[in-house]
C-alpha positions as CSV (number, residue, x, y, z in Angstrom):
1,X,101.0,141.8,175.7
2,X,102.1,145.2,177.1
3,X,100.1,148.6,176.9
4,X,101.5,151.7,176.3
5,X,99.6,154.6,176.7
6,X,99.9,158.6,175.6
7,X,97.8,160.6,178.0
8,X,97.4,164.4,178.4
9,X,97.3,165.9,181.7
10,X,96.4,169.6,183.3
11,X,96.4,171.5,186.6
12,X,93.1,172.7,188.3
13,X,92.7,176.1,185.8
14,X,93.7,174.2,182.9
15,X,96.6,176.6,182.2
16,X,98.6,173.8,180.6
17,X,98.6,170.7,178.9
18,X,100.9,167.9,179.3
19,X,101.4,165.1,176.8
20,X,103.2,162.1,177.8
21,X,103.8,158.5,177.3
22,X,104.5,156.0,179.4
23,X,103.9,152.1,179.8
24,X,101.9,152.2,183.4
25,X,99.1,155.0,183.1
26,X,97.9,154.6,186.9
27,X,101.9,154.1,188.2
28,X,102.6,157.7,185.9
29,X,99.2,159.4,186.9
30,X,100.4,158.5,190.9
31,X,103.8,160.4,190.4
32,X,102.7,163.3,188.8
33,X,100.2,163.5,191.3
34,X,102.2,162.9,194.3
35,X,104.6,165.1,192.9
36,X,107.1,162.7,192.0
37,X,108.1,164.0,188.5
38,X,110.5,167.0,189.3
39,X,110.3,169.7,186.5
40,X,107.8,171.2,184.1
41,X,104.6,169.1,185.4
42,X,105.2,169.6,189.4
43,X,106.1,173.4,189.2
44,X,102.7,173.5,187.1
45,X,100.6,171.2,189.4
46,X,99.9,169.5,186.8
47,X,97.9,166.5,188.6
48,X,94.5,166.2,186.1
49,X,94.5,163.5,183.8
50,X,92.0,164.0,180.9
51,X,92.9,162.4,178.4
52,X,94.8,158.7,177.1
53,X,94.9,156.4,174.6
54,X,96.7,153.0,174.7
55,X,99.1,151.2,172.1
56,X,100.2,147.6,171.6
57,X,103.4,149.2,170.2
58,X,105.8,151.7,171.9
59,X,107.0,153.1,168.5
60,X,103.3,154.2,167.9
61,X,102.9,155.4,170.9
62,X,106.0,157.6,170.6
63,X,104.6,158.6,167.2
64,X,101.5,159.9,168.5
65,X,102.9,161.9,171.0
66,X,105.5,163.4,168.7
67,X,102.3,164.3,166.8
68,X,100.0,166.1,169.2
69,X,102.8,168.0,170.6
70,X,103.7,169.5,167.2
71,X,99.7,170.5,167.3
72,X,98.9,174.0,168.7
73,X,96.3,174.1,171.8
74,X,93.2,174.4,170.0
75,X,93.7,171.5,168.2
76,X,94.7,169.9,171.4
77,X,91.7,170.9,173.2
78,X,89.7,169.8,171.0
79,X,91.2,166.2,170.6
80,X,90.3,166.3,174.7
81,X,86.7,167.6,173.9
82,X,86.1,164.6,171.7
83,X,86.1,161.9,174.6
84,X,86.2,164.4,177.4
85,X,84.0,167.3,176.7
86,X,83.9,168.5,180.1
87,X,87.9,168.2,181.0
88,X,86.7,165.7,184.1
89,X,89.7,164.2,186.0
90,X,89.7,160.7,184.4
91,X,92.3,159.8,187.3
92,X,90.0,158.3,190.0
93,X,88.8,155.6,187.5
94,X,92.3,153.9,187.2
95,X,92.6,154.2,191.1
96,X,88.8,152.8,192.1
97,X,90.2,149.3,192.2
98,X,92.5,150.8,194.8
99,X,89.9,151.8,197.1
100,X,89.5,149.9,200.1
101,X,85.6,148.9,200.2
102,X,83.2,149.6,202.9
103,X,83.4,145.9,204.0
104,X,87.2,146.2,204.4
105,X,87.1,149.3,205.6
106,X,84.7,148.2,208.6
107,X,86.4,144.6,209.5
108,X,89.5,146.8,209.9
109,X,87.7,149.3,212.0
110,X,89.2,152.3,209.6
111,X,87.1,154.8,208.3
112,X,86.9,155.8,204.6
């Protein structure tokens, strides 16, 4: 079955927040990082993903975020704080499997 996941993003000084759905969280988390998504999120730098929850159906997902955007910040900040107290970038967790390991890293004679 396919996921679909709201998530809620920021930039290093956590001047905005972004709320988003989409049905690949690392894929989306990649493009706004790499800059791929032209607008609103890469004039921001928005790049820090610290918050998500995932869906079975798209039409919930949609409702959710049409939900938590109508909130104001506080109440957004404070849905964040409840799983993510410290804002930490959640991002590196969806890309460890990614990583090339030390074993890899060494047969290939690359450096991490």
């Amino acid at each position: 079955m396919k996921a679909f996941y709201l998530y809620m993003m920021t930039n290093q000084s956590r001047v905005v927040l972004y709320t988003g759905i989409t049905n690949s969280l690392t894929r989306r988390v990649w493009q706004h990082q790499s800059g791929q998504i032209e607008g609103f999120t890469k004039s921001y730098k928005v790049n820090r993903l610290v918050y998500y929850e995932c869906f079975d159906d798209p039409r919930d997902a949609i409702a959710r975020e049409k939900e938590i955007k109508a909130w104001r910040r506080e109440k957004k900040n404070a849905l964040v704080e409840t799983k993510n107290p410290k804002w930490a970038d959640l991002s590196p967790m969806l890309f460890q499997h990614f990583k090339p390991s030390s074993r890899a890293s060494a047969a290939t004679g690359r450096q991490q």
